[in-house]
N, CA, C and O atoms as a Tinker XYZ file with bonds, in Angstrom:
   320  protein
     1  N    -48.300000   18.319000   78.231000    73     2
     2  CA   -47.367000   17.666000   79.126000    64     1     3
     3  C    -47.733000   18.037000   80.551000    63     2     4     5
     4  O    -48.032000   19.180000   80.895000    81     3
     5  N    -47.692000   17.053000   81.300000    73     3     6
     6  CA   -47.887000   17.401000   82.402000    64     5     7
     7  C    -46.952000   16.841000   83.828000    63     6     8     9
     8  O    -46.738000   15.629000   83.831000    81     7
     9  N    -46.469000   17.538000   84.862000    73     7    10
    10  CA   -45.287000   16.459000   85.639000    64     9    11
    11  C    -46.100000   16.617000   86.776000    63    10    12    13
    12  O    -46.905000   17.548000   86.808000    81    11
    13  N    -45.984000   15.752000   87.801000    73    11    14
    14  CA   -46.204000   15.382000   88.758000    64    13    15
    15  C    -45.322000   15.096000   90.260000    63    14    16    17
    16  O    -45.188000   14.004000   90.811000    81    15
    17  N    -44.952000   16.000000   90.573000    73    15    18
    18  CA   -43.854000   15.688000   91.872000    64    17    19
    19  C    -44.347000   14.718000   93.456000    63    18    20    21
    20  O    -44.374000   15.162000   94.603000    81    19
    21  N    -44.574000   13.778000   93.139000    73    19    22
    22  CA   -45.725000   13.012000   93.893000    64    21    23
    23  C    -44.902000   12.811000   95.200000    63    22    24    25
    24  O    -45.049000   11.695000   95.698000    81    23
    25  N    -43.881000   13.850000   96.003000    73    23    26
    26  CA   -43.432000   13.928000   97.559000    64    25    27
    27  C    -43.634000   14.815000   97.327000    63    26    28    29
    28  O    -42.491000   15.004000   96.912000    81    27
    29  N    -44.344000   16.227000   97.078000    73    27    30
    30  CA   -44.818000   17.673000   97.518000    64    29    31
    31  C    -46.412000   17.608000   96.849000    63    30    32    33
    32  O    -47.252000   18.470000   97.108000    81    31
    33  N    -46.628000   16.642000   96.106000    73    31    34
    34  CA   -48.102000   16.556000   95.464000    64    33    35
    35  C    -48.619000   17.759000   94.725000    63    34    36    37
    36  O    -49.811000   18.065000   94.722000    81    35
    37  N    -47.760000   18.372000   94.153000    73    35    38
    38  CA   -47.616000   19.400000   93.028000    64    37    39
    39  C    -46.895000   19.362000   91.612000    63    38    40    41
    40  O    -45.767000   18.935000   91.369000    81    39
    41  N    -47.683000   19.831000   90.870000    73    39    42
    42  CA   -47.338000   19.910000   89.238000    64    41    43
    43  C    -45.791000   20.705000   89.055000    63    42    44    45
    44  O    -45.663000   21.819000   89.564000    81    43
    45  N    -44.910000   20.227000   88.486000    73    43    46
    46  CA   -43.736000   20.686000   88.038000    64    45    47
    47  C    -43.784000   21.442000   86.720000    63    46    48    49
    48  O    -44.386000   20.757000   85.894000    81    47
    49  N    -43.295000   22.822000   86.124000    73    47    50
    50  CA   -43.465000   23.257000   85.280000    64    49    51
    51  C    -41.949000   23.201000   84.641000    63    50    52    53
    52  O    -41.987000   23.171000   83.411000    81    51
    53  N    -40.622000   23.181000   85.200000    73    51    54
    54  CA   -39.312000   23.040000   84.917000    64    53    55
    55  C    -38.224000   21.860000   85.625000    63    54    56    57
    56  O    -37.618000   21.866000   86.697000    81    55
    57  N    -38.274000   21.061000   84.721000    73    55    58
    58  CA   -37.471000   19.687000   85.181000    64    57    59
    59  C    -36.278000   19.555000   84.379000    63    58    60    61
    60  O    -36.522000   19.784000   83.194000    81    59
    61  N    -34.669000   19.169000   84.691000    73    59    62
    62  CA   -33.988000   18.670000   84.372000    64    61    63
    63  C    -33.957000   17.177000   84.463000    63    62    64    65
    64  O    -34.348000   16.846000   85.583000    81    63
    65  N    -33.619000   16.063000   83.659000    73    63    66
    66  CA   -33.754000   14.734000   83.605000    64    65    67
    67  C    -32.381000   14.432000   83.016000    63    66    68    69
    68  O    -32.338000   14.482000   81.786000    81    67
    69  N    -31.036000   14.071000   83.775000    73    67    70
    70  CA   -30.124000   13.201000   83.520000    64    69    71
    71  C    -30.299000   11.580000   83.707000    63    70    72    73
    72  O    -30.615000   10.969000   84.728000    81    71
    73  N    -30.011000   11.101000   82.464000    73    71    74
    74  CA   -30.205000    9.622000   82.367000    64    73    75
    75  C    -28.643000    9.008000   82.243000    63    74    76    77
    76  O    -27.886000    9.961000   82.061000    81    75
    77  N    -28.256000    8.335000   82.263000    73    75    78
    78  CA   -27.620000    7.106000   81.976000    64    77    79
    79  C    -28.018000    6.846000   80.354000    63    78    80    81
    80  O    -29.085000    7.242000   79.886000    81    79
    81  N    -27.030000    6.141000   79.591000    73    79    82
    82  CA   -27.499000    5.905000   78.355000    64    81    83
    83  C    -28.244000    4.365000   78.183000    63    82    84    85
    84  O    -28.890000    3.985000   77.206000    81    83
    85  N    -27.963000    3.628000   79.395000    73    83    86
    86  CA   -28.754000    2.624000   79.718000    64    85    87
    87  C    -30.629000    2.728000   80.242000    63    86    88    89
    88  O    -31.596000    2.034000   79.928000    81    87
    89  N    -30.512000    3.680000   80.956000    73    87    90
    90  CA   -31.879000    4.344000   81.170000    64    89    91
    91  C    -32.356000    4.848000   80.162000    63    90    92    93
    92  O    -33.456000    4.440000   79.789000    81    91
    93  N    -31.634000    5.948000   79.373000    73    91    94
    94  CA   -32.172000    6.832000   78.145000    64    93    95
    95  C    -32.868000    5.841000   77.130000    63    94    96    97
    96  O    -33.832000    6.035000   76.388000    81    95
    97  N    -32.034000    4.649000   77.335000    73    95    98
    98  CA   -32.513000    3.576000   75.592000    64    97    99
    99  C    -33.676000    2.674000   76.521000    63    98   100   101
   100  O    -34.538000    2.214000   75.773000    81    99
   101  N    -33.919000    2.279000   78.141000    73    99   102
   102  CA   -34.866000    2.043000   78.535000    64   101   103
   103  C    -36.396000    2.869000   77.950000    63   102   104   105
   104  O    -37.360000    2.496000   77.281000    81   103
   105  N    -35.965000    4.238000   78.651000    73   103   106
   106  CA   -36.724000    4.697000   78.625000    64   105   107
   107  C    -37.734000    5.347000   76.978000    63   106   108   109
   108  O    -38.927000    5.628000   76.870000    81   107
   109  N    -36.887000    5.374000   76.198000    73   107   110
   110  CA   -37.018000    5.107000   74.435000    64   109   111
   111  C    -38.252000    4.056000   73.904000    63   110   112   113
   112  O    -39.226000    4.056000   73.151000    81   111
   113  N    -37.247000    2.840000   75.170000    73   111   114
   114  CA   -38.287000    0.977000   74.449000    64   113   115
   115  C    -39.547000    1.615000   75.447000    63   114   116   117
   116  O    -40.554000    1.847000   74.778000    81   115
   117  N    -39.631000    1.807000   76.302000    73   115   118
   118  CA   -40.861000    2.550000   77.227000    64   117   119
   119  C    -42.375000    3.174000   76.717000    63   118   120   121
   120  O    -43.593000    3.061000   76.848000    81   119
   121  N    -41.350000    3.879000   76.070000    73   119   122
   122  CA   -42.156000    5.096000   75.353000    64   121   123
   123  C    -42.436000    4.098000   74.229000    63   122   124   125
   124  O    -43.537000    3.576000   74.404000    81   123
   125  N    -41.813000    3.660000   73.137000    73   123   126
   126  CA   -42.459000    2.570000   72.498000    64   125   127
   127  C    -43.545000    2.216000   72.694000    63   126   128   129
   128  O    -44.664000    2.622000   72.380000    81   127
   129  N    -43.076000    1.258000   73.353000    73   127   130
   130  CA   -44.320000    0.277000   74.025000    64   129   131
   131  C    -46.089000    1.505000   74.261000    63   130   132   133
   132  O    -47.218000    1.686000   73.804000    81   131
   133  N    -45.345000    1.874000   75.057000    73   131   134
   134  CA   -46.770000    3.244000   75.492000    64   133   135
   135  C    -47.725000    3.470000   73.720000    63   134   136   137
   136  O    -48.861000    3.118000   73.403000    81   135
   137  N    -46.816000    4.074000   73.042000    73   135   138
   138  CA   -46.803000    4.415000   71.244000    64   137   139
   139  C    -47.696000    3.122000   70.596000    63   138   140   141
   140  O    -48.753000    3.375000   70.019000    81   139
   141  N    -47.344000    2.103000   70.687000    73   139   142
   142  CA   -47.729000    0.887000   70.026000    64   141   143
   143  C    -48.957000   -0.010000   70.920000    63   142   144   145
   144  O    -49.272000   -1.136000   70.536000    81   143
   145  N    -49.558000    0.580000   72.060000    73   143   146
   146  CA   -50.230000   -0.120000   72.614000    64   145   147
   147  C    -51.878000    0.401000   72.372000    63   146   148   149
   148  O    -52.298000    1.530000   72.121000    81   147
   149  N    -52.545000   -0.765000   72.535000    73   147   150
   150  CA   -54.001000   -0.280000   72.058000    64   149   151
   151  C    -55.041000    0.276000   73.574000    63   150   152   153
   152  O    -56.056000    0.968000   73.490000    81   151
   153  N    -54.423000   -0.265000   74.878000    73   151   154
   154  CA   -54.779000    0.655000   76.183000    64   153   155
   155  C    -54.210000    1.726000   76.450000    63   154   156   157
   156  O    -53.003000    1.971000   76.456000    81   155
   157  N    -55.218000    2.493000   76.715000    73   155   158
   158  CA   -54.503000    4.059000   76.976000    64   157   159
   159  C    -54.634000    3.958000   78.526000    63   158   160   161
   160  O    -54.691000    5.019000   79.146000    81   159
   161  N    -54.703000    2.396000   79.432000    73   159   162
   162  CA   -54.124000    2.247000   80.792000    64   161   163
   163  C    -52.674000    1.805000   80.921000    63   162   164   165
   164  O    -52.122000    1.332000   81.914000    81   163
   165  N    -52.191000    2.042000   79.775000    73   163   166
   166  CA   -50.656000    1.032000   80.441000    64   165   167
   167  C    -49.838000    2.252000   80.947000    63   166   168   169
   168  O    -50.158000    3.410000   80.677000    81   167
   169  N    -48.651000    1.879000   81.776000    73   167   170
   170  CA   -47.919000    3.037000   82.536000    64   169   171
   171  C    -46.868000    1.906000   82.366000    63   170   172   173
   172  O    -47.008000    0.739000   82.001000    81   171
   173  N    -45.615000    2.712000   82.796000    73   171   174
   174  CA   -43.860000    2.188000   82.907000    64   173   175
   175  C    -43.666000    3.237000   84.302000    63   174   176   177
   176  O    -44.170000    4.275000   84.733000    81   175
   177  N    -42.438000    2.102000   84.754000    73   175   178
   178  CA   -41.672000    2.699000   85.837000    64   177   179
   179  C    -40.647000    2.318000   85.247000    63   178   180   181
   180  O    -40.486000    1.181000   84.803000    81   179
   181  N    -39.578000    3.546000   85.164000    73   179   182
   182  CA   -38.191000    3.363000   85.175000    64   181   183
   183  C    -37.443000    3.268000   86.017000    63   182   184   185
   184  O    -38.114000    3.936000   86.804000    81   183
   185  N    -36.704000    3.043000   86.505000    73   183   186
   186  CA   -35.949000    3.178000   87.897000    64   185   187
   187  C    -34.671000    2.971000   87.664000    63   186   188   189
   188  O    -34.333000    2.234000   86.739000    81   187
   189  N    -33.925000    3.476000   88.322000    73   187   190
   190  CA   -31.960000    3.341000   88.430000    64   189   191
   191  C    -32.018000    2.103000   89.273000    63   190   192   193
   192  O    -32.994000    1.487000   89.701000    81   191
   193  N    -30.663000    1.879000   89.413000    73   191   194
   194  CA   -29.944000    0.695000   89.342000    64   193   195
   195  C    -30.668000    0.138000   90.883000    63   194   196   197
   196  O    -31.520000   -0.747000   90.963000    81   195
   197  N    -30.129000    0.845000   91.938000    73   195   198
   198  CA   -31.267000    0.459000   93.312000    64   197   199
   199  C    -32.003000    1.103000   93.360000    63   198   200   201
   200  O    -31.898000    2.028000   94.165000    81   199
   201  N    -33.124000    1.000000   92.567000    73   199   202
   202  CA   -34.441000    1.142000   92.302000    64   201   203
   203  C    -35.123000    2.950000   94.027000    63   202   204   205
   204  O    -36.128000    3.123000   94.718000    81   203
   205  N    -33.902000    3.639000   93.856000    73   203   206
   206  CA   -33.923000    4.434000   94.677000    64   205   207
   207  C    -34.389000    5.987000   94.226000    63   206   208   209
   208  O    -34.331000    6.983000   94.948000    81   207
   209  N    -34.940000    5.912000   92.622000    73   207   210
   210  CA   -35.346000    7.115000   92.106000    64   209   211
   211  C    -36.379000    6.268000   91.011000    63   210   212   213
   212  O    -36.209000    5.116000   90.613000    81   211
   213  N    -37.280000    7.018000   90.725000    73   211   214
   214  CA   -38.183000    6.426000   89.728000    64   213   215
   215  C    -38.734000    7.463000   88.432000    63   214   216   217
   216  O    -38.648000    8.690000   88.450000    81   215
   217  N    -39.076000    6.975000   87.779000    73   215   218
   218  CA   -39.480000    7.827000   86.490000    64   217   219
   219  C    -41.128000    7.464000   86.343000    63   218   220   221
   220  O    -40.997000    6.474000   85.623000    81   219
   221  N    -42.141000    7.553000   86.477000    73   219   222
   222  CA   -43.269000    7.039000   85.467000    64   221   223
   223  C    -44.321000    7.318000   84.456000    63   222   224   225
   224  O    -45.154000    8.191000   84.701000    81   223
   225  N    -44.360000    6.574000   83.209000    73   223   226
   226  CA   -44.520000    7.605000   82.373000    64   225   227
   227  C    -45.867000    6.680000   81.900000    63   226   228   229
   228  O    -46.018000    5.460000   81.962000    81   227
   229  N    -46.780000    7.733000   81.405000    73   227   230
   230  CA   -48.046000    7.434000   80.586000    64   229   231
   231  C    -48.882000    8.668000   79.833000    63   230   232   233
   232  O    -49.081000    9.824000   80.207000    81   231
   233  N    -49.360000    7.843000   78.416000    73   231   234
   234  CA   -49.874000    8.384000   77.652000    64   233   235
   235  C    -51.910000    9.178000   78.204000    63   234   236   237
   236  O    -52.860000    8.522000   78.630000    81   235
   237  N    -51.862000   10.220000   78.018000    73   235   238
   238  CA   -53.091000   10.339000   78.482000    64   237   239
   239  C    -54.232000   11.592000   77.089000    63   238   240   241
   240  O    -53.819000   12.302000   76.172000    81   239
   241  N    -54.926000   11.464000   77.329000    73   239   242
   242  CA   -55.864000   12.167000   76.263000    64   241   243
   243  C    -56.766000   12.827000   77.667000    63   242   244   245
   244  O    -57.138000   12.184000   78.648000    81   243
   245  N    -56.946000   14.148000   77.429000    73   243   246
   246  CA   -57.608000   14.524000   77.927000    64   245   247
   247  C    -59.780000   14.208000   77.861000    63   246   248   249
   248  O    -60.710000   14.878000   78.311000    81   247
   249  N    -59.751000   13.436000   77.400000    73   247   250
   250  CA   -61.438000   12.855000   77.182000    64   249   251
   251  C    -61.097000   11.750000   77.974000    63   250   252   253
   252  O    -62.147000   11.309000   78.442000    81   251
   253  N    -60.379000   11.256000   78.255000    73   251   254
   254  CA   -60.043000    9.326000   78.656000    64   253   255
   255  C    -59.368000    9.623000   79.355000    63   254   256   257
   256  O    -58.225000    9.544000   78.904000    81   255
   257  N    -59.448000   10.260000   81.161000    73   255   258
   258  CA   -58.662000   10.120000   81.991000    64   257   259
   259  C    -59.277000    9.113000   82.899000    63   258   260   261
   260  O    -58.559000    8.768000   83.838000    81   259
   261  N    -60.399000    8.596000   82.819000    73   259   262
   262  CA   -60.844000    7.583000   84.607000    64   261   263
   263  C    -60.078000    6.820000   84.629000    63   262   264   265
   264  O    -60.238000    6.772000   85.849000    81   263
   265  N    -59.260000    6.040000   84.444000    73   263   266
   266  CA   -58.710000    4.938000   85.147000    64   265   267
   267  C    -57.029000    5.616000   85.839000    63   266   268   269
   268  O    -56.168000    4.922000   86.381000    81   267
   269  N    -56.946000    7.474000   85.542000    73   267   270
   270  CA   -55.723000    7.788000   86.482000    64   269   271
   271  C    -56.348000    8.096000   87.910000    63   270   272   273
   272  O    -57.529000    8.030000   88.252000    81   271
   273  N    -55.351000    8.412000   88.567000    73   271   274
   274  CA   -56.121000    9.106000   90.464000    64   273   275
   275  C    -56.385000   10.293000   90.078000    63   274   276   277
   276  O    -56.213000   10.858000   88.998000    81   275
   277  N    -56.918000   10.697000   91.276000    73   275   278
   278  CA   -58.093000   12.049000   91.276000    64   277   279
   279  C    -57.119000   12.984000   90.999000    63   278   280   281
   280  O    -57.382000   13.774000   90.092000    81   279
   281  N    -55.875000   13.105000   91.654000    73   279   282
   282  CA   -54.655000   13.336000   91.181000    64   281   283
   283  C    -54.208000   14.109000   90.468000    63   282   284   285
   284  O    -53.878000   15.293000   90.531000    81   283
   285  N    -54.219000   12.980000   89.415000    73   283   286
   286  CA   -53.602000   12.789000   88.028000    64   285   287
   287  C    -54.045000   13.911000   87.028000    63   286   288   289
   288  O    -53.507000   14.663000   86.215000    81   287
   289  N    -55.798000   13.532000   87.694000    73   287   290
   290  CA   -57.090000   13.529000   86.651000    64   289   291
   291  C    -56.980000   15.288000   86.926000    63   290   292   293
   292  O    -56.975000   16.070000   85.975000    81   291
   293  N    -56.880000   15.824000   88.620000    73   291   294
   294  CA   -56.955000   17.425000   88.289000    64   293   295
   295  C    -55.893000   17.794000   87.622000    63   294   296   297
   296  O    -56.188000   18.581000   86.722000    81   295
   297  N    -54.440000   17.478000   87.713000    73   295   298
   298  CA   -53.072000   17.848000   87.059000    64   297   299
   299  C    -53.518000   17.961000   85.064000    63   298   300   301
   300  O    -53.195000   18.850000   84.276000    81   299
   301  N    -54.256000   16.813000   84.833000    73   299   302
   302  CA   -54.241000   16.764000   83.361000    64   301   303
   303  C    -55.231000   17.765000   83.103000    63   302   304   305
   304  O    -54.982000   18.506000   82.152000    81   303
   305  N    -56.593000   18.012000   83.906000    73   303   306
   306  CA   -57.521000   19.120000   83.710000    64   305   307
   307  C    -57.132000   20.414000   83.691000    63   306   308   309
   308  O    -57.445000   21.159000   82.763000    81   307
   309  N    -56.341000   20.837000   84.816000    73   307   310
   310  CA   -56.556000   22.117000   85.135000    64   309   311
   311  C    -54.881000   22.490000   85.473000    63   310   312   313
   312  O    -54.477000   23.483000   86.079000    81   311
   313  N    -54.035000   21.347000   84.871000    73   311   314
   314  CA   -52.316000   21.974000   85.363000    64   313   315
   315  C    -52.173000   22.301000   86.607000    63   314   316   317
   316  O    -51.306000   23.141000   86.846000    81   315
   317  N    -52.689000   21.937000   87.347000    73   315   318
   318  CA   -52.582000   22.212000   88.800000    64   317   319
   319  C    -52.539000   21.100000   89.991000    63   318   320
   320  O    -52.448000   21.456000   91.165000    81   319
């Protein structure tokens, strides 16, 4: 697992996540979708109601990272 706090551009090691039960069952069909798909490029954004907080989530394998940012790619390498 890996989080990403992308306004300080640092890895999160302890997150609380309150959802809505409208978000929670979004975010469920989300993860689905991610589960059942044959690209390991697809990503979801979740977002609340005015789209004023965001969630985004994707499946990654550490052998098959090029198509995340350089980013992404050190966070999934090296947790950092």
């Amino acid at each position: 697992m890996r989080i990403l706090d992308e306004k300080t551009n640092k890895g999160v090691n302890l997150l609380t996540l309150l959802l809505k039960k409208q978000e929670a069952e979004q975010l469920v069909a989300y993860l689905n979708l991610l589960l059942e798909s044959e690209s390991s490029k697809d990503h979801h954004h979740l977002s609340n109601d005015d789209y004023s907080k965001e969630i985004t989530i994707a499946l990654y394998e550490e052998n098959d990272i090029e198509h995340f940012s350089d980013r992404c790619k050190e966070l999934i390498l090296h947790d950092k």
